[in-house]
C-alpha positions in Angstrom: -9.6 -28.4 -19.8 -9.9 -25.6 -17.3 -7.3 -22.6 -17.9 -5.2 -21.3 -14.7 -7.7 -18.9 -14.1 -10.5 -21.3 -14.1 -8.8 -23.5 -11.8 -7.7 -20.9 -9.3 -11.4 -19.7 -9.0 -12.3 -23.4 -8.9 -10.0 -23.9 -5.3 -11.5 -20.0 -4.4 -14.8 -21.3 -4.5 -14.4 -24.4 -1.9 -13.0 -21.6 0.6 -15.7 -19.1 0.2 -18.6 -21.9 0.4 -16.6 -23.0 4.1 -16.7 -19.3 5.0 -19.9 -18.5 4.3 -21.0 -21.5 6.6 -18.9 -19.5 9.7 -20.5 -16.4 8.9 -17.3 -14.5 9.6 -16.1 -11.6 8.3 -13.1 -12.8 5.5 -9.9 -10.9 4.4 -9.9 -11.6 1.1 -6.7 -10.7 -1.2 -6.2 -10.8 -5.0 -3.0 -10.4 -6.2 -1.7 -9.4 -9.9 1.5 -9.1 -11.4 1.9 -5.2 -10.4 -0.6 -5.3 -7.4 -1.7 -6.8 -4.2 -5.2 -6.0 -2.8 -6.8 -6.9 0.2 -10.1 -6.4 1.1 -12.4 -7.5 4.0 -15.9 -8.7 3.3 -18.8 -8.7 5.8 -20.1 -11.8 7.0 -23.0 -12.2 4.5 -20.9 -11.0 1.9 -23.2 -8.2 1.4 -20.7 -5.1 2.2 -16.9 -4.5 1.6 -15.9 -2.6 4.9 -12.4 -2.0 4.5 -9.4 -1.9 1.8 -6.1 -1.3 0.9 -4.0 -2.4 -2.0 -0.1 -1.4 -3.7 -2.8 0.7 -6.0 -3.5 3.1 -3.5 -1.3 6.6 -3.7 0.7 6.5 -0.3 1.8 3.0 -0.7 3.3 3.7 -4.3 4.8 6.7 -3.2 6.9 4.4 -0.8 6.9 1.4 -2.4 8.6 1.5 -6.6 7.3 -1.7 -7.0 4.0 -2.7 -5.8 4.6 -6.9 -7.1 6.7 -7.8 -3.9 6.7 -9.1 -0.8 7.7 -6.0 1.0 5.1 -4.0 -0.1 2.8 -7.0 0.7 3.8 -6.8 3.9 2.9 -3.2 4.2 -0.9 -3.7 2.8 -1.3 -6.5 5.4 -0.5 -3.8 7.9 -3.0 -1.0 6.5 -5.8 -3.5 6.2 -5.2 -4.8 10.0 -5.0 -1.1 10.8 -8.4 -0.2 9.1 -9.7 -3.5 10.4 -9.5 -2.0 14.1 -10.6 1.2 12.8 -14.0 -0.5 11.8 -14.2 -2.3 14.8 -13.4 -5.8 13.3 -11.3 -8.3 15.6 -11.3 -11.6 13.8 -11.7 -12.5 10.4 -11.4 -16.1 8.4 -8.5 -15.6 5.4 -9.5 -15.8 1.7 -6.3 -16.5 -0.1 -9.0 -16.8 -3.5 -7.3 -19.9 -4.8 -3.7 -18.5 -4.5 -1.0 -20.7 -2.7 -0.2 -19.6 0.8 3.3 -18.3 -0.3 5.7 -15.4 -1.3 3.5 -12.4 -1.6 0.2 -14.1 0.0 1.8 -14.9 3.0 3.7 -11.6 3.3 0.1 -10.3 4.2 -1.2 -12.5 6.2 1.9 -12.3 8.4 2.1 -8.6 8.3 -1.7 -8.6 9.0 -1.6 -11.3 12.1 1.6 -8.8 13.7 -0.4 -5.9 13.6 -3.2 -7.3 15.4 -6.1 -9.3 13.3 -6.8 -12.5 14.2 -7.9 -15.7 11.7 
């Protein structure tokens, strides 16, 4: 009997083998209890080229709690932003075995608004 964790990396995996076949960059996002975190992986998974997360100083200073879909919404923005910054258009979306819903979805909204496309 797998335990929730198991089975979430279980679903992640299936993703990440179908992304890896693209060979596109993917905006992969991990989310805890406290924290959201989004990062975006080069296409051979080799190189993590930009981040941003409810962790990160200037988001806590505006955010009191970093475990909602607000401040979701607000890392989806950042990592579109520093997405442009490095020059990255389009990416595939790793939701890492989370359902698309609540705080994962907050993201990938906030993200497609401010400009990435997947």
């Amino acid at each position: 009997m797998l335990n929730k964790k198991e089975q979430r990396l279980r679903r992640a995996r299936q993703t990440r083998a179908r992304i890896a076949i693209q060979g596109a960059a993917r905006l992969s996002v991990f989310r805890s209890n406290l924290h959201i975190y989004a990062s975006i992986i080069s296409g051979d998974g080799s190189k993590v080229l930009a981040t941003a997360s409810t962790a990160e100083k200037d988001v806590r200073a505006e955010f009191a709690n970093g475990g909602n879909a607000a401040a979701a919404s607000a890392v989806g923005k950042r990592i579109a932003e520093k997405a442009k910054a490095v020059g990255i258009e389009k990416v595939a979306f790793d939701r890492a075995g989370f359902a698309y819903h609540g705080r994962v979805k907050a993201l990938a909204e906030a993200a497609r608004e401010a400009g990435l496309q997947f």
